[in-house]
C-alpha positions in Angstrom: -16.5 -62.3 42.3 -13.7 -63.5 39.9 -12.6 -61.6 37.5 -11.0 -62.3 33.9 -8.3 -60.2 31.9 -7.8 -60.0 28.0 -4.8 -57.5 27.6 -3.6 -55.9 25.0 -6.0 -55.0 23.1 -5.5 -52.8 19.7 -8.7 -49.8 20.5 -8.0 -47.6 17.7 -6.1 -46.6 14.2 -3.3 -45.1 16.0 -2.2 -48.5 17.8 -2.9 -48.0 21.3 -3.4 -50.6 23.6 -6.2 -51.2 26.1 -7.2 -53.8 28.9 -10.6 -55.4 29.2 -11.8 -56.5 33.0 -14.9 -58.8 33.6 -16.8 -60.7 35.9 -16.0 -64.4 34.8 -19.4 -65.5 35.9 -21.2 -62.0 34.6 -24.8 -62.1 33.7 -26.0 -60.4 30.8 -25.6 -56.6 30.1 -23.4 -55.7 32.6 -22.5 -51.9 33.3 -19.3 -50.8 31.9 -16.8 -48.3 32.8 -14.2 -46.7 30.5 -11.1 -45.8 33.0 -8.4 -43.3 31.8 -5.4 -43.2 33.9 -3.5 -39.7 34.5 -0.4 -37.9 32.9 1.9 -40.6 32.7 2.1 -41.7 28.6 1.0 -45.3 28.5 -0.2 -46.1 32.4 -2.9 -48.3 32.1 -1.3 -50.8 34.4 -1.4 -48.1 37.2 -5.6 -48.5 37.0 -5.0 -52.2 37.3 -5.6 -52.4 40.7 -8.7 -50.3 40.3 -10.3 -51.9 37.2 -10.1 -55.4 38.9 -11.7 -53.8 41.8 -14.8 -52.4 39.8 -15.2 -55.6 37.9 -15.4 -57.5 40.9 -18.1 -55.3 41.6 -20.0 -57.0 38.3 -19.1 -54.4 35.9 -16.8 -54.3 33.1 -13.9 -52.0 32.9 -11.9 -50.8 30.0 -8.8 -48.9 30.7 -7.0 -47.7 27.5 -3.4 -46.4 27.3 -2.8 -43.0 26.1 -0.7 -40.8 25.3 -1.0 -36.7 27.4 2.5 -36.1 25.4 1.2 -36.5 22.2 1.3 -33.7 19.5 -2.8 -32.8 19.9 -2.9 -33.7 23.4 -3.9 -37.5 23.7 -7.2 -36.2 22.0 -7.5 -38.5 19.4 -6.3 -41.5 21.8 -9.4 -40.7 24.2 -12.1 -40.1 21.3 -10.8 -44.1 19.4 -10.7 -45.0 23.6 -14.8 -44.2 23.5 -15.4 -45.3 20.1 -13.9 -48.7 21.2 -16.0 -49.2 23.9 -19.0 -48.4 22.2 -18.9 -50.6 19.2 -17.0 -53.4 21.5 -18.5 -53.4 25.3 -21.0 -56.1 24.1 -18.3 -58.4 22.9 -17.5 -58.9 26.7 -21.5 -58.6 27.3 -21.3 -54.9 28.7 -24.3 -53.0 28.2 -23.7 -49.6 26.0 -25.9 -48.2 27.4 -24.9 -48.0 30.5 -21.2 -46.5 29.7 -20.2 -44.6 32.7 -16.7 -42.6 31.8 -14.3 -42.6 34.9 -10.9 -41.0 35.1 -7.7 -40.5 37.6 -5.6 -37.2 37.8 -5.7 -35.9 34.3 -7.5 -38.4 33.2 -10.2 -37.0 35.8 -10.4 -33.8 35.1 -10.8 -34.8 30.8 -13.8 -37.2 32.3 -15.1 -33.7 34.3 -14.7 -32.0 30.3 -16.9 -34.5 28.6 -19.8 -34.2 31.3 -19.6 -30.8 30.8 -19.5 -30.3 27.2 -21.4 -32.3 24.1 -18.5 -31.3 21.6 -15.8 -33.2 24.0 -16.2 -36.0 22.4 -17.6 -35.6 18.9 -21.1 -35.6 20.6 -21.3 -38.9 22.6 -21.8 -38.6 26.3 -21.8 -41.3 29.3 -24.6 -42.1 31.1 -22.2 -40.7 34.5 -19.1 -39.5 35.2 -16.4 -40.3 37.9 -13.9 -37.6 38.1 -11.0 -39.2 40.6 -8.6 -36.7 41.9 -8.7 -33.9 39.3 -7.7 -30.7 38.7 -10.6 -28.0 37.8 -8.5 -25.1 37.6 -6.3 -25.9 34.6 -7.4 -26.4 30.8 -8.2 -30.4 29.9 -7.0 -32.0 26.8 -10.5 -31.9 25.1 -11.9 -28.5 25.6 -8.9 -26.7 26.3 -11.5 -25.5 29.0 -10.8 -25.5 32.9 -14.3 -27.2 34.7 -14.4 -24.3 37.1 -14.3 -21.6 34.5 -16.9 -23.2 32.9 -19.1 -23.6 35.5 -18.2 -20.2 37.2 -19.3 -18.3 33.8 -22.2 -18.3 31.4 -21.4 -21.3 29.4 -24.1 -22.8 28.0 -23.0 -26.7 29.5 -24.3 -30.1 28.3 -27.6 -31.6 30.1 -26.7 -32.6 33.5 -25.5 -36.3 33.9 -24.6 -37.9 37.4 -21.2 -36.4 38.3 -19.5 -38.4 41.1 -16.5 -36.6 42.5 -13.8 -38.9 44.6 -10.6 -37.0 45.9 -8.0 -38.0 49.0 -8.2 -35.5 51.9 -4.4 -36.0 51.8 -3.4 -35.0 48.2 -0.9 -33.2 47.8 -0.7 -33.2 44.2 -4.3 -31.4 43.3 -5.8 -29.8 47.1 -9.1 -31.5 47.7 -10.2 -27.8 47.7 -10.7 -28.1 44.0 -13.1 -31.1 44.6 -15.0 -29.2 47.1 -15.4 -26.5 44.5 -15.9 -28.5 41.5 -18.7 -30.3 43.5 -20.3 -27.0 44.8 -20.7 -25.2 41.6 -22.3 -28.6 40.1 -24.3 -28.6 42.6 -25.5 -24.6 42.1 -25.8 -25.2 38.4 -28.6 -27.9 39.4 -26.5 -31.1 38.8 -27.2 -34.3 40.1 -23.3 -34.5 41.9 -21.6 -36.1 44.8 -18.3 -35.8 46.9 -16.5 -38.6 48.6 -13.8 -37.5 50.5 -11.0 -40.1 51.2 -8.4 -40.6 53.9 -5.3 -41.0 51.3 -3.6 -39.4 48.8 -3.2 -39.0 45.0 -2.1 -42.2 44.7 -3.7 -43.8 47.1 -7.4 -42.8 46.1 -6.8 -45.3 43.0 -5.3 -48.0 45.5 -1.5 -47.3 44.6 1.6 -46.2 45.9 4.0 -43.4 44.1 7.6 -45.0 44.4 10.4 -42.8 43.8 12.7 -44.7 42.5 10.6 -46.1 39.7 8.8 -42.5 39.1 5.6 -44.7 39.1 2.8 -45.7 41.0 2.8 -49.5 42.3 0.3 -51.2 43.6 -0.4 -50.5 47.2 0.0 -53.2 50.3 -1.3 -50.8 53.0 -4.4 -51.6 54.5 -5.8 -48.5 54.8 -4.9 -47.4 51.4 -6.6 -50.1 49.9 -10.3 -49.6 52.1 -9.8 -46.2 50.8 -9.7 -47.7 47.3 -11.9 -50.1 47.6 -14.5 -47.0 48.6 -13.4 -45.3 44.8 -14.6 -48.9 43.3 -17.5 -48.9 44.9 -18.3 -45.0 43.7 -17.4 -45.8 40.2 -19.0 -49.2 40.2 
């Protein structure tokens, strides 16, 4: 399926940026995904070869710059990211109600926060959660919560939604042991969760490769990398 760009987009009063992926020839009320990339300030073009991935897939994707460095955290950056797509996901004939939040890295581990607690963001939830190579062991932007402390105590969480977790069995940024434990204790607090475990790394889980000299992730030309990839579309799709 084809898919169409608009880039650039103004999301919020603090003047971040965010790209909008489509099907061109999408039917009515497609499903949409809000994508939030990791650490990096301003990364949304990392996701790229993600977001076209999923919208192939006959959803529309939104993936919003923002900012981890920010004074409060990139708080108010995520919260105007969801706001955004819920006033504006029908202008590009997304469906919001069918909003599933997706993230990479940190921006996995913030997605993981908002499944597990209503407050995260001012009370709005998604209908699912992707959570793509996260941490669960250290505090998120939102919550100032880790996932696995949460879930390992007597928190009183938000009512389960899907939580799909995707993580490379290479990773040598976050251990895919934090998946596997993230994913068990979902599973013991009765959630409806999954685990995909990928051949690939932190980079390569979102179809990218880290490059050294540009202290970024490109795009990935590797076969295998991008099957493995191509398997995190079809989980967030």
């Amino acid at each position: 399926m084809n898919v169409s760009v608009v880039d650039g987009l103004v999301y919020g009063d603090s003047g971040q940026r965010l790209d909008a992926y489509f099907p061109e020839d999408r039917p009515e009320s497609c499903p949409i995904v809000l994508l939030w990339h990791g650490k990096g300030p301003d990364e949304r073009d990392v996701l790229a070869p993600l977001a076209r991935a999923v919208a192939s897939l006959g959803v529309v994707c939104f993936v919003p710059d923002w900012r981890p460095d920010a004074e409060d955290g990139g708080r108010t950056h995520l919260r105007e990211s969801a706001v955004f797509v819920q006033q504006h996901g029908a202008d590009f004939n997304g469906d919001v109600t069918r909003i599933t939040l997706a993230g990479w890295s940190l921006g996995g581990k913030t997605a993981m926060a908002v499944a597990l607690d209503d407050a995260a963001l001012d009370g709005w939830r998604p209908r699912a959660v992707v959570a793509v190579a996260g941490g669960y062991t250290s505090p998120d932007p939102l919550t100032g919560r880790a996932a696995l402390d949460r879930l390992a105590g007597n928190d009183v969480l938000a009512s389960p939604i899907p939580v799909h977790v995707v993580h490379g069995t290479a990773d040598s940024i976050v251990d895919v042991e934090q998946a596997r434990r993230v994913h068990s204790a979902l599973r013991q607090r009765g959630w409806p969760a999954t685990l995909s475990e990928l051949d690939t790394d932190h980079a390569g889980v979102v179809m990218t490769v880290y490059d050294p000299e540009a202290c970024r992730c490109l795009p990935a030309r590797d076969e295998r990398v991008l099957r493995a990839g191509n398997e995190t579309a079809r989980v967030v799709a």
